[in-house]
C-alpha positions as CSV (number, residue, x, y, z in Angstrom):
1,X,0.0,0.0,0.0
2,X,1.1,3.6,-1.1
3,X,2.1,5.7,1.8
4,X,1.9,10.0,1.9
5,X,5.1,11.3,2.8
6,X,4.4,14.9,3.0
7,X,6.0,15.6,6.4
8,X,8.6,12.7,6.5
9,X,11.7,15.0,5.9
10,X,12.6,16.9,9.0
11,X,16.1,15.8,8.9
12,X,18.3,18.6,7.5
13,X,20.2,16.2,5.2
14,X,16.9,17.2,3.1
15,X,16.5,20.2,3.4
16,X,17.7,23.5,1.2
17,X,17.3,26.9,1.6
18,X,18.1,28.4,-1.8
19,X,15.3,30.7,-3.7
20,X,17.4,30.6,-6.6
21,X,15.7,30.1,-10.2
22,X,16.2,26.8,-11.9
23,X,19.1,26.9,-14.4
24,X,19.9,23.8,-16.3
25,X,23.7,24.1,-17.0
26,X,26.2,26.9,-16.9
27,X,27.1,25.7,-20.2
28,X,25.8,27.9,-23.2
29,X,26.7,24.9,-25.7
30,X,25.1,21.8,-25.8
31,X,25.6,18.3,-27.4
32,X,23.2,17.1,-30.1
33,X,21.3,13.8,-28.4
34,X,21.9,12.2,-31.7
35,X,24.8,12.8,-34.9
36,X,22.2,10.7,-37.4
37,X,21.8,13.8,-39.2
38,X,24.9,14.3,-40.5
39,X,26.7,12.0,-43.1
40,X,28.8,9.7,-41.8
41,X,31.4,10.5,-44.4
42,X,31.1,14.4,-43.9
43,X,33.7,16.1,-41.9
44,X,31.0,17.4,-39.9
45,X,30.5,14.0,-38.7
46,X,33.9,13.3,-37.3
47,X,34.0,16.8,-36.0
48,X,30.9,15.9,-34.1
49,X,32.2,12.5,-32.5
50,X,35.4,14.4,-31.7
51,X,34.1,17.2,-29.7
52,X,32.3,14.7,-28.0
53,X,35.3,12.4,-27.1
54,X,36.4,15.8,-25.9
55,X,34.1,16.5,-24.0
56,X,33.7,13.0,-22.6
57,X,36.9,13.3,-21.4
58,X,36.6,16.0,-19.5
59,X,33.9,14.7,-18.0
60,X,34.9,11.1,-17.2
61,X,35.9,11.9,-13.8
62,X,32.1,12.0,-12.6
63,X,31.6,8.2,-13.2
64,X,35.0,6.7,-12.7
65,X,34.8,7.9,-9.3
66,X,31.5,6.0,-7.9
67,X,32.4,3.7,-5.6
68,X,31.2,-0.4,-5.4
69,X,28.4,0.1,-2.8
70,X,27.6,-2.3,0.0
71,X,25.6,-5.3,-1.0
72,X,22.5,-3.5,0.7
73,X,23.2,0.0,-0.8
74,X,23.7,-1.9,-4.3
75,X,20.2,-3.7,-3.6
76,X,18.7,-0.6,-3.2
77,X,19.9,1.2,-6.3
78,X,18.4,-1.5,-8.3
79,X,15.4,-1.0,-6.8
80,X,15.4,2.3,-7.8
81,X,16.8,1.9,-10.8
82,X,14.3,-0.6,-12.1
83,X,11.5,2.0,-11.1
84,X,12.9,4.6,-13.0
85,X,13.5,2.7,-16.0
86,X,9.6,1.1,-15.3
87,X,8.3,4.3,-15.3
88,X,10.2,5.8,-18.4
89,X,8.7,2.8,-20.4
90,X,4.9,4.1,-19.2
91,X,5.2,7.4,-20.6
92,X,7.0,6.2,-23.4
93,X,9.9,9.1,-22.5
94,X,13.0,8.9,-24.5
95,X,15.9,6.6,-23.6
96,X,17.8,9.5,-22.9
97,X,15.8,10.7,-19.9
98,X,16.2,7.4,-18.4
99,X,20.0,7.0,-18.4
100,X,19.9,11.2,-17.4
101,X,18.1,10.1,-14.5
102,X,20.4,7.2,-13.1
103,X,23.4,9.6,-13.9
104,X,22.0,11.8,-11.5
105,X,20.5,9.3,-9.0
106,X,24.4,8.1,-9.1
107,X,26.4,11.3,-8.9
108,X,24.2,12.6,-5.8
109,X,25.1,9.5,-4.1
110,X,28.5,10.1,-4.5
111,X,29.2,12.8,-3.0
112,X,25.2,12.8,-0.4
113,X,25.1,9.4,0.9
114,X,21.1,9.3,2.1
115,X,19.8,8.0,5.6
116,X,18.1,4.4,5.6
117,X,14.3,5.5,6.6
118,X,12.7,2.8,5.2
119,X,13.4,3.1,1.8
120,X,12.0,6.6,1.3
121,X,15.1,8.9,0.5
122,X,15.8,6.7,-2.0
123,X,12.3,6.5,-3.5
124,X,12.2,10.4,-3.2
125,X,15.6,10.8,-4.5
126,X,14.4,8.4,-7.9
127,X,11.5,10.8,-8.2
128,X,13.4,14.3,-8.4
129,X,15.9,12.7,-10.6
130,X,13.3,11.2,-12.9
131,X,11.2,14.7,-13.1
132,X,14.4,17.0,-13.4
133,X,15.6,14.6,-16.5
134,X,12.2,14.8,-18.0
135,X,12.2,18.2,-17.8
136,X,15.4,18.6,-19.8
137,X,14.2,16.0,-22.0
138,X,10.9,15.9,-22.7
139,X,8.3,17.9,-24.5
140,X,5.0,17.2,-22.1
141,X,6.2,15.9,-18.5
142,X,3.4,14.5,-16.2
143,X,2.3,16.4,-12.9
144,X,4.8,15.1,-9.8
145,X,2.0,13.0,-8.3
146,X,1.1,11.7,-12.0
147,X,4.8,10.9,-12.3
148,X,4.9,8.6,-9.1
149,X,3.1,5.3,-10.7
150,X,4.8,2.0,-11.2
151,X,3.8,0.7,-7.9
152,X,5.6,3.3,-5.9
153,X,6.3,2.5,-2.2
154,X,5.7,6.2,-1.2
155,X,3.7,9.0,-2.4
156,X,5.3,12.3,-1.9
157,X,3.3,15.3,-2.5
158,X,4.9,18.2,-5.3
159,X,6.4,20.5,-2.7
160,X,8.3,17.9,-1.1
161,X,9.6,16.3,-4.6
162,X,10.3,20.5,-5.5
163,X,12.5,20.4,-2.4
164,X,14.7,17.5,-3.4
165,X,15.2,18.7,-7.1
166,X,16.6,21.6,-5.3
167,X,19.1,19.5,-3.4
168,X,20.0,17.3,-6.4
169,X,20.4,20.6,-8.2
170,X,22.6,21.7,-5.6
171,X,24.9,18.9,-4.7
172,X,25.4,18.2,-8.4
173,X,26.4,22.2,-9.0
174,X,23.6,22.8,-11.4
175,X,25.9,20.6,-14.0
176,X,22.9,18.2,-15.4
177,X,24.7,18.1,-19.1
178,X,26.2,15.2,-19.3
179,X,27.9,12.7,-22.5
180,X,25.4,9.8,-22.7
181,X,26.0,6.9,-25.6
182,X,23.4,7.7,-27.1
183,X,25.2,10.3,-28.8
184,X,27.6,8.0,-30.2
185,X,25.3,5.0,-31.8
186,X,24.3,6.2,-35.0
187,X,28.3,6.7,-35.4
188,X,29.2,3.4,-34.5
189,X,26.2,1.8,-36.1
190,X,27.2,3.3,-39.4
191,X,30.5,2.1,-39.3
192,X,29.8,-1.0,-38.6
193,X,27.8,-1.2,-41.4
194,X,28.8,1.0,-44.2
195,X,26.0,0.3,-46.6
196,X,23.3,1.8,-43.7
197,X,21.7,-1.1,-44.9
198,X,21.0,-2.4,-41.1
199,X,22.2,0.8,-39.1
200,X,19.5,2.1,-37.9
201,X,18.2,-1.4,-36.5
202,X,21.4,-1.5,-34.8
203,X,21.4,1.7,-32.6
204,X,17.4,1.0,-32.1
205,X,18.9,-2.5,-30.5
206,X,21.8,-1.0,-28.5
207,X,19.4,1.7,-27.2
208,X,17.0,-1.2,-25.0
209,X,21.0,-2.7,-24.5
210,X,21.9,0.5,-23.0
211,X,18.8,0.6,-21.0
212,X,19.8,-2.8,-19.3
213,X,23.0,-2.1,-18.8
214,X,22.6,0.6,-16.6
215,X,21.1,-1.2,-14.4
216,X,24.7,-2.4,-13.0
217,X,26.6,-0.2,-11.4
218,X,29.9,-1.7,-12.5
219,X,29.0,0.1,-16.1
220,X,29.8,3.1,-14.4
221,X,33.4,2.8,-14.9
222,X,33.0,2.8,-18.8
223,X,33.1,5.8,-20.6
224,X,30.0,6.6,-22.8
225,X,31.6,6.3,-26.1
226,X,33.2,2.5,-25.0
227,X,29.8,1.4,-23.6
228,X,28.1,3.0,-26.7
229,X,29.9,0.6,-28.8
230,X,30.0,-2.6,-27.0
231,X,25.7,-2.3,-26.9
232,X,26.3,-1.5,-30.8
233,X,28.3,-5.1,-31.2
234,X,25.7,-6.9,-29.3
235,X,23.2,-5.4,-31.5
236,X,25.1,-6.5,-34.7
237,X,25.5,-9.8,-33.5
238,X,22.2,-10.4,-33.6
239,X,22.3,-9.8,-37.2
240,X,23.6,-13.4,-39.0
241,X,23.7,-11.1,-42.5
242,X,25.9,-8.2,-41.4
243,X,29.8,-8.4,-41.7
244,X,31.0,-6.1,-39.4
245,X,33.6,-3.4,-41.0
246,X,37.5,-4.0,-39.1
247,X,38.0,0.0,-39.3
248,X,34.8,0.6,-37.2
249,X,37.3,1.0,-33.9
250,X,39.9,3.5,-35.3
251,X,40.6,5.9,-32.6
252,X,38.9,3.4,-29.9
253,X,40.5,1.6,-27.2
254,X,39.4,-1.9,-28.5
255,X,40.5,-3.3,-25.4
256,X,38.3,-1.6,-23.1
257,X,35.3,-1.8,-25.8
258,X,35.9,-5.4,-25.5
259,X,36.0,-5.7,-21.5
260,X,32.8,-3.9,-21.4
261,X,31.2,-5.6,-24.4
262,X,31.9,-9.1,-22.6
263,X,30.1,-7.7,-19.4
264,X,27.3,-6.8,-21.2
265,X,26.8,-10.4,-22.6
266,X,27.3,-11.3,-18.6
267,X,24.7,-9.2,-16.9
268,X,22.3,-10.2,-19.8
269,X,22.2,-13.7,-19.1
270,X,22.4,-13.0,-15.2
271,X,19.7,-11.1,-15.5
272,X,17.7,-13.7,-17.9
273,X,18.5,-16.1,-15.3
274,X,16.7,-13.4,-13.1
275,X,13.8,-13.1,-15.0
276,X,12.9,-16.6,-14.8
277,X,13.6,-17.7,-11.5
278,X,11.1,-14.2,-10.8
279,X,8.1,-16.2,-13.1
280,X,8.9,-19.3,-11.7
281,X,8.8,-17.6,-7.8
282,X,5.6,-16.2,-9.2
283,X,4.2,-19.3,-10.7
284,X,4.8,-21.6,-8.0
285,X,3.4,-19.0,-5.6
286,X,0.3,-18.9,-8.0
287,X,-0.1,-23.2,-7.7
288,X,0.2,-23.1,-3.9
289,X,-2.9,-20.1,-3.9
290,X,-4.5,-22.4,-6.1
291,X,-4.1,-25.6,-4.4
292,X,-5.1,-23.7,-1.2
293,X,-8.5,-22.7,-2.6
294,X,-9.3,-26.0,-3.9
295,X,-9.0,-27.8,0.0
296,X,-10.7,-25.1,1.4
297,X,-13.6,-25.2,-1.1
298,X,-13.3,-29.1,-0.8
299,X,-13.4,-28.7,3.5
300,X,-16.4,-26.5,2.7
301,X,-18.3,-29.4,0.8
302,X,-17.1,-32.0,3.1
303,X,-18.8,-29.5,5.9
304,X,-21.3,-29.2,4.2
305,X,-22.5,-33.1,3.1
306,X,-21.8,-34.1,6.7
307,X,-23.8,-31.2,8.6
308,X,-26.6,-32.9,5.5
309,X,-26.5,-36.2,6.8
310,X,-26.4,-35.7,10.6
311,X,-29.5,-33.2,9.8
């Protein structure tokens, strides 16, 4: 059952003063989501991928540094990750505002570890990340309350979800802009396939890859561009009539591309594995309900012939 936590923060580890207007970045540039635009063979093109490599760089240093958290701590960021990835898929919001919002949800951890109430900071923390990314993100964004579906734990009214993105505004110094691989998989995806002929069906593929991958912490350590094409390889392999190019990793460090693109193919089948010891949980839960009814509706015949025949 859903639970109103309206009044729950009092501790001042949620709490910020600032009246200051919302301002998405201090940068006045921005990086295009996607480069599928431009011709892969243009110079434009390659200008594009290397600003962002450039970029990337200086901005590796946000995800290298987050820590392997305690077996609890990791339990709970899957939690919370799942829900903001469920919720994401409702409203049909980009993939984009999904990986913004874990990037977020991580880097305020790094740096604001939150009190164990219950679960709640974390569920409140998953909902200002998820509303602040779909603002940045997304053309029509669902009221606060609207937002919290997906079989939330706790319902938090507007003002105190306000108060949070405040807080995540703050610890992460207003600096929301971030490199996601997203930019990077129509590059990679053409390369891969110079004809085109199967490109666009290979960055639609690495996107849900992406998706799932975040799910782990350990991807954290990758930088976008390396994860962006190791999901882009396990989307062509899926593909028995594509021959991958051998120049589609000039300039990348194949070793790292491969380290990451073998995780991927772990965490996949650990979380397949997952899956299906969920449905059969679920399932044999299901028979047991079942099997329950039938004696109790069987006890209640069995009642009811003998109360017949001693009548």
């Amino acid at each position: 059952m859903s639970l109103s936590c309206s009044d729950c923060i009092s501790s001042s580890d949620l709490l910020c003063g600032e009246e200051s207007a919302v301002v998405l970045s201090r940068h006045g540039d921005h990086s295009p989501e996607y480069v599928s635009e431009i011709e892969s063979t243009s110079p434009e093109f390659q200008d594009s991928i290397n600003q962002l490599l450039e970029e990337e760089r200086n901005l590796t240093w946000i995800t290298s540094r987050i820590p392997n958290q305690p077996s609890d701590g990791a339990a709970n960021r899957t939690e919370s990750v799942a829900w903001i990835l469920k919720v994401q898929n409702y409203y049909g919001f980009q993939p984009l505002t999904g990986f913004l919002s874990v990037n977020f949800f991580d880097r305020f951890l790094l740096s604001h570890p939150l009190p164990k109430n219950n679960g709640w900071p974390q569920q409140l923390l998953s909902v200002a990340c998820l509303s602040l990314a779909a603002k940045l993100e997304e053309p029509l964004v669902p009221s606060l309350l609207d937002l919290q579906v997906g079989n939330a734990k706790f319902i938090f009214e507007p003002r105190t979800v306000k108060r949070m993105e405040l807080l995540v505004l703050t610890v992460l110094d207003w600096k929301l802009r971030c490199i996601s691989p997203f930019y990077y998989l129509h590059f990679f995806a053409s390369k891969m396939d110079p004809s085109r002929a199967y490109s666009t069906l290979i960055a639609s593929k690495a996107e849900d890859i992406i998706l799932s991958a975040v799910k782990e912490i350990s991807f954290t350590g990758f930088p976008p561009s390396c994860i962006a094409a190791a999901a882009a390889l396990c989307a062509a392999d899926t593909l028995s009539n594509l021959s991958i190019s051998e120049s589609w990793s000039e300039g990348f460090h194949r070793d790292d591309v491969k380290n990451c693109y073998q995780m991927i193919h772990e965490v996949s089948i650990k979380q397949k594995v997952s899956k299906q010891e969920t449905e059969i949980t679920s399932s044999d839960s299901c028979s047991i309900s079942s099997s329950s009814c039938k004696r109790r509706k069987l006890n209640n015949e069995t009642f009811d012939v003998e109360k017949k025949g001693s009548g």
